[in-house]
N, C-alpha and C positions, 0 to 999 in steps of 0.2 A: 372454466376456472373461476373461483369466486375469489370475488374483490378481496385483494393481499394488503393489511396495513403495515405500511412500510413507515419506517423512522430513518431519517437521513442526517450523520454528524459530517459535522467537516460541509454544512449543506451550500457555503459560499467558494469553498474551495473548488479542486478539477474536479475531483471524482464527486463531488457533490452537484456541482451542476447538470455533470453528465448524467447522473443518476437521475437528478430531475426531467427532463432532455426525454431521458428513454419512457418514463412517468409520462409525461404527456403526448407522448409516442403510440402506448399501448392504451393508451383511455379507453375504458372505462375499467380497466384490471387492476387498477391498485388506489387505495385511502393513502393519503401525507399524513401522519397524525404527529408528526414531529421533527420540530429542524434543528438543527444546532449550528452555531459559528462559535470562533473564538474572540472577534471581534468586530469585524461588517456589521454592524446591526441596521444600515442604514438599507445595504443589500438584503441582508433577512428579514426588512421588513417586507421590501419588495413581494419575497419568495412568499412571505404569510399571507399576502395580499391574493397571492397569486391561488396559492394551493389549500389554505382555510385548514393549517394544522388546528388539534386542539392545545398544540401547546410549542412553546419555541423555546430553549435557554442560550443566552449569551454564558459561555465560559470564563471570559477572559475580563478587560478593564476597556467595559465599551464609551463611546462617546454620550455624553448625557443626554446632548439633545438627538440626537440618533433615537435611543431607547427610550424616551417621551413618545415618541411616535410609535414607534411597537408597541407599547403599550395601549395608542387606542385602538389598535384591532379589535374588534368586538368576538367575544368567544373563543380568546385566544391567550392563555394562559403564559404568563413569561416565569422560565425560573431563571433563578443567578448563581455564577459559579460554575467549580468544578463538580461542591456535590450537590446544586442544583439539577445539573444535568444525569449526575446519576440519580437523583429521586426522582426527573422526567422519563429517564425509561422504567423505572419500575411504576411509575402511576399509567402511563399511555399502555402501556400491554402490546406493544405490535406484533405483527407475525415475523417480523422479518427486520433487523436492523441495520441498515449501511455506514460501514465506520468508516469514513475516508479523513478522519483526523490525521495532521501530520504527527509523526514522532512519537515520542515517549508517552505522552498526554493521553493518546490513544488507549491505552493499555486498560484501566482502572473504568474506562464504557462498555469494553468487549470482555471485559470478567462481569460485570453487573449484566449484561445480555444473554452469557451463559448460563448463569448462576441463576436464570429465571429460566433455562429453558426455550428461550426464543432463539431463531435462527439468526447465521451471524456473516451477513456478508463484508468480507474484511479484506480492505485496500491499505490495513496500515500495518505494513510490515515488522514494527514495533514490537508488536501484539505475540506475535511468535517467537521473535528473536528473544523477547524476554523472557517469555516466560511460555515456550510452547508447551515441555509437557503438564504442566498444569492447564494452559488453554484446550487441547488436546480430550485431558480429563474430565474436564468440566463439561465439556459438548458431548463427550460419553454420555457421562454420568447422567445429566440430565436431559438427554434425548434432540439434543440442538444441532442442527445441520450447521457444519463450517464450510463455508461459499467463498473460495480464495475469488478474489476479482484481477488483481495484478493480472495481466496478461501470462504472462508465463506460468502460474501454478492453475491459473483457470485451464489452461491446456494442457497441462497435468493431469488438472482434475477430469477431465473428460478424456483422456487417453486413459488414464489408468482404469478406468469405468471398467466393469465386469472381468479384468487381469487377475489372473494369480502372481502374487506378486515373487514365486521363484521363477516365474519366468520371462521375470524384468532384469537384464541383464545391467542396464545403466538410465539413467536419465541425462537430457542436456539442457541444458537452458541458454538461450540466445540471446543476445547483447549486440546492442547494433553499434557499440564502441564511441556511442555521446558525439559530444559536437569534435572533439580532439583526435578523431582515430586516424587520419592520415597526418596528424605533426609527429616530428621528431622527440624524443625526450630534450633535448635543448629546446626547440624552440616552445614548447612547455610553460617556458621559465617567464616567458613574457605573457603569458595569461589573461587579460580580463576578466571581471565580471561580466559584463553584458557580452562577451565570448561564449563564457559558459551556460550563458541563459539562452541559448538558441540549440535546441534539439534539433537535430536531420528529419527525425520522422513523429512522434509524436509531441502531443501539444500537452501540458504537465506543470505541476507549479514548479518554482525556483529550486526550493531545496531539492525534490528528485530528479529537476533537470544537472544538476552540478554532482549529486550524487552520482545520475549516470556518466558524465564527463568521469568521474574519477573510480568507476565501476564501483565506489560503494557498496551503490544498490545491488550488485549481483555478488556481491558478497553478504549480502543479508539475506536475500532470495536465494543462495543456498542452503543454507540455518536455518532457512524459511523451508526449503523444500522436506529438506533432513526431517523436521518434525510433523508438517502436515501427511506425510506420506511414509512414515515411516521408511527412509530408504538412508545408507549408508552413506555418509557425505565422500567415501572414497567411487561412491559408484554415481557420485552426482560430478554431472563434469557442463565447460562454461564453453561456448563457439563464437565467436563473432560472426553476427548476421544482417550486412551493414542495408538490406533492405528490410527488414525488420517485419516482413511478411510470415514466417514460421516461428511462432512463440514459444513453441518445445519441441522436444524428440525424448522417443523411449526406444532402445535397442532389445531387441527379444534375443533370446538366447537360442532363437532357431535359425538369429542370423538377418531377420526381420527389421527395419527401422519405420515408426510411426510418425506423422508429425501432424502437426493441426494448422494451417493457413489460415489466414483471412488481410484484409486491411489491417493496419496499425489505429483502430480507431476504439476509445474504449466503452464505446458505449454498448460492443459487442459483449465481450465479459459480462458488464456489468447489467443489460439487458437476461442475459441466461443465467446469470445469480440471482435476480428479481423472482424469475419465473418458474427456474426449478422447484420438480422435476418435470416438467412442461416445459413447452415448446411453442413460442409465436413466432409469426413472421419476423425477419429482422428489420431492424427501425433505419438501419445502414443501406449505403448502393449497393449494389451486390460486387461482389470481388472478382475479375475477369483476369485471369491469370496469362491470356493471348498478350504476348510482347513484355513481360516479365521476365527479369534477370534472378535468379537464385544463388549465393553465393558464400562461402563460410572460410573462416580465418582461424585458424591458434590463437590466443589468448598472449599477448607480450606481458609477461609477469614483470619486466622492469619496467614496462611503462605504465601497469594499472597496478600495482602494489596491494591499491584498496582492496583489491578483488580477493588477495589471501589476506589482509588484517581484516576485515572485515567489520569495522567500527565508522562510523560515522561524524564527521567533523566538518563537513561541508556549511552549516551557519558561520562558524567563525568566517571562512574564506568570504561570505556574502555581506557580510557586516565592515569588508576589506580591510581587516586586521591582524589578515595573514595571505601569504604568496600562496597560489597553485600549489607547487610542488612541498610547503610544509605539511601541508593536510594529511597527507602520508608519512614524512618525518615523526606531528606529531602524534597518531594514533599507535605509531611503533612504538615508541616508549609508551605510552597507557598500557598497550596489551602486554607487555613483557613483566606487567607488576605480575603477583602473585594471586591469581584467582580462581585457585582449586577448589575452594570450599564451596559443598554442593549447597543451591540455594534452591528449598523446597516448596517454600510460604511466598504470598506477594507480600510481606512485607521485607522478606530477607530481599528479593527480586529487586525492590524500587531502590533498597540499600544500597547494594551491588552497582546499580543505575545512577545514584545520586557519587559515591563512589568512585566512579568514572569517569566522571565529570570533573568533581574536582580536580582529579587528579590530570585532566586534560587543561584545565585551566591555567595551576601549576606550572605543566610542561609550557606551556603558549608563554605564559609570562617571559620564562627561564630562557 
């Protein structure tokens, strides 16, 4: 395999570390030619230090003296900003770009990645929910591999490999039900934050550990599924799998059910998104399934709510300016406004998204 130039966003966050992690796992198979953060610069020096991109951007409102020191990397180009970092990928050229940006912010890296034609390994679920069939398009159009890394659509992605897809009867996606799946809806009410920041089984930043508390996230990794896969969201269905060792299931119509195993570790994904459509050893223990428990649950619609609104509010709860159980209150009223109107353009997209926000604001205030 000849040396893959990889770009890494979100490169101080999880999925950017890990990404690096499997990077000097697999030495000598892939070039850094690019890191991003939104505001570690202190940590992104480190990483430039470490891996000799030719170029790094800070996104966000870094610390001064932090980014004094970045700047004496030798040969190491800093841009600034949001559209700093979109003219750093179109000047770097990589083969391959990893967005593990959180949120929204995501969106407008992984259209300038498409839009050039380079491949797009994507951990931000964002990216789809907003605007999948134009992301969708784009990587048609221009010939760019879309490399789900999320555990769950990565094992999609290689189940559905070589499938016809009428003889995909359903897909499932798995949800190990966050740190809260044996409370009550009462005791709910008493909540923490450093409650919700403790995952059972993987290790992950804040916002999508609290998003999984409140299944959010598998309310947008359906939407997520729906458009990656073209598959009907009445044929995508959620199981609680509170070992978190099968990432997905496909039901065949001959009566068949697939599933993909391994460890809850993500450097597996994101290791075989590096390297497709090849194949290395893995960087991980190997997975010994002797004395493993397998186990699956129904879905409590009254107590994970988030999982049908499917909107995201979990900042507010971490900035503690709102209880547990409102983050569901308030996404219910946002989604019940009127938002028929089909949005074609990313700029109608980021509207719609700005939009939303307000309009959740609003509700929090009220």
């Amino acid at each position: 395999m000849n040396r893959k130039k990889v770009s890494v966003l979100g490169s101080t966050g999880s999925i950017g570390k890990n990404t690096l992690e499997v990077v000097k796992a697999l030495d000598p198979a892939f070039d850094v030619v690019a890191l991003a953060c939104r505001s570690s610069v202190a940590e992104l020096a480190q990483q430039a230090r470490e891996f000799a991109p030719v170029a790094v951007a800070v996104a966000g409102s870094p610390d001064s003296q932090a980014e004094r020191e970045l700047e004496k990397i030798q040969d190491t180009r800093v841009y600034r900003g949001e559209q700093g970092l979109l003219q750093m990928l179109a000047d770097t050229k990589a083969d391959l770009v990893v967005n593990g940006i959180s949120g929204a912010r995501g969106l407008l890296p992984s259209l300038r990645t498409l839009q050039q034609g380079i491949d797009l390994a994507l951990a931000n679920k964002e990216t789809v929910v907003m605007a999948g069939g134009l992301v969708t398009e784009l990587a048609r159009r221009n010939g760019s591999k879309l490399l789900p890394v999320d555990s769950e659509h990565h094992a999609l992605f290689c189940l559905l490999q070589g499938r016809n897809p009428e003889d995909v009867q359903e897909i499932i996606l798995t949800a190990s039900g966050g740190a809260f799946r044996e409370l009550s809806g009462e005791q709910l009410k008493d909540v923490r934050v450093e409650d919700a920041l403790t995952h059972p089984n993987w290790n992950m930043g804040a916002k999508i550990t609290v998003d999984s508390a409140t299944m959010a996230n598998k309310g947008l990794e359906v939407i997520e599924a729906h458009h990656l896969f073209d598959i009907p969201v009445s044929a995508i269905k959620v199981l609680i799998h509170p070992q978190s060792y099968v990432h997905s299931l496909i039901r065949m119509t001959d009566g068949f059910i697939y599933a993909q195993l391994s460890q809850p570790d993500m450097r597996l994904p994101i290791q075989n998104a590096l390297t497709y459509p090849d194949f290395q050893p893995s960087c991980v223990e190997a997975f010994d399934l002797a004395g493993r428990s397998l186990s699956f649950e129904p879905v409590d619609p009254k107590k994970y709510r988030m999982l049908t609104l499917a909107y995201g509010a979990a900042e507010r709860f971490l900035r503690r300016d709102i209880s547990f159980l409102d983050i569901a209150q308030a996404v219910e009223q946002v989604m019940q406004a009127d938002w028929q109107t089909p949005v074609l353009e990313i700029e109608e997209i980021l509207e719609v998204d700005r939009q939303a926000r307000v309009r959740l604001e609003e509700t929090l205030k009220s």
